[in-house]
C-alpha angles and dihedrals in degrees: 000000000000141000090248094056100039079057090051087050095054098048092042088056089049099049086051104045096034112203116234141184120252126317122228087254088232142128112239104213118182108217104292109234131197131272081005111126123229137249128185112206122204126200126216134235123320092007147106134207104284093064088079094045101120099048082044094062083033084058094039090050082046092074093261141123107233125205107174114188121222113203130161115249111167116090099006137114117259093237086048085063099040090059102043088052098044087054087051105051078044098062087038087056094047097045076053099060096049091077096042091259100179100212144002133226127198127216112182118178112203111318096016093057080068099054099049087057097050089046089058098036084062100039104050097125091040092058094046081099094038110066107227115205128184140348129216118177109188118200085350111172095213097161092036133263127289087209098054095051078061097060091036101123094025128115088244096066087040083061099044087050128201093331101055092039096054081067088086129114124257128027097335083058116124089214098046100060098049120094133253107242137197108256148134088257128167123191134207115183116179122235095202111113128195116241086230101055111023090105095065087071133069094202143016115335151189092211085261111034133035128234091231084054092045102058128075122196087230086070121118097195132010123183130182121221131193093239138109131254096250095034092058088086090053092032117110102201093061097049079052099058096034090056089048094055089043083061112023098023082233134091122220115267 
């Protein structure tokens, strides 16, 4: 590839994820009501919480109670954001329970996606009193990004830290090393790519993650949809079909 195109590829990364300072390192909780069930809602890479903040009022209006968590990501060490994330769907849970919510769903896009699983993966003792309901990771790259194997030994990924380089593909994937669980867990995967980086991947992408990285054999339900990477959050479709497996553990074929 050239160095034209290595350049393209760069830019292109950076436009998507858009690179941003620090997030509040809040939750963002919307008023819990009663007999509304929860969902916890997990950015990606590079992003905050309002970033989510269309799938989060398609969810409310929905019929749900949101708590979308804001954590910081570039820069920073993977255990740093685990365990950022993990005290912060603490605290969602516990704000939950305060107005009797009988169970709790979890959304991740991208990186988020990563970071629910591994919440759950570690906290399975402390949720047996906590009902958890259903999963919906959205562009996850559970088996790592072709893209970012790309960009492995570049000054980008030296920027985006631990974090952004165990996106990778093979065994220093994030992904890779976390376990398949058994959960209720739908996956949507986009089938978009980007004409700058389309060549990276053998099959159907987002532009940033490929369908085959996105999908675990412990799914119950997968579904591709004609959407970027970056447009999942805004897309209605995919709220659509994330707020149908929320209720029905199905998506609509």
């Amino acid at each position: 590839m050239g160095i034209k195109s290595s350049l393209s590829i760069t830019v292109i990364f950076l436009i998507l994820m858009q690179i941003s300072g620090c997030t509040s390192l809040e939750v963002n909780s919307s008023t819990y009501q009663d007999d509304k069930e929860l969902v916890v809602l997990a950015h990606g890479l590079g992003r905050s919480e309002g970033a989510m903040w269309k799938l989060e009022q398609r969810l409310e209006e929905a019929n749900f109670n949101v708590c979308t968590l804001d954590y910081d990501t570039i820069g920073e060490r993977v255990e740093t954001v685990l365990t950022e994330t993990s005290k912060q769907i603490d605290a969602c849970l516990r704000n939950a329970s305060k107005v009797h919510n009988p169970k709790a769903h979890f959304v991740g896009h991208s990186l988020g996606g990563l970071a629910i699983r591994s919440y759950l993966q570690n906290n399975q003792e402390k949720l047996t009193k906590q009902v958890v309901g259903k999963v919906v990771l959205m562009g996850t790259p559970n088996k790592g990004s072709e893209l970012a194997d790309h960009l492995s030994d570049t000054w980008l990924m030296k920027l985006g830290g631990e974090i952004s380089r165990a996106l990778v593909t093979g065994k220093d994937s994030l992904g890779n090393n976390l376990e398949e669980s058994d959960l209720n867990l739908g996956i949507i995967a986009g089938t978009k790519s980007s004409s700058l980086t389309h060549k990276l991947f053998s099959g159907p992408n987002d532009g940033l993650v490929s369908v085959e990285s996105a999908k675990l054999t412990s799914m119950n339900d997968f579904i591709e949809i004609e959407v970027t990477h970056t447009q999942m959050r805004y897309d209605l479709d995919v709220a659509e079909q994330t707020i149908n497996f929320l209720k029905q553990g199905t998506f609509i074929h």
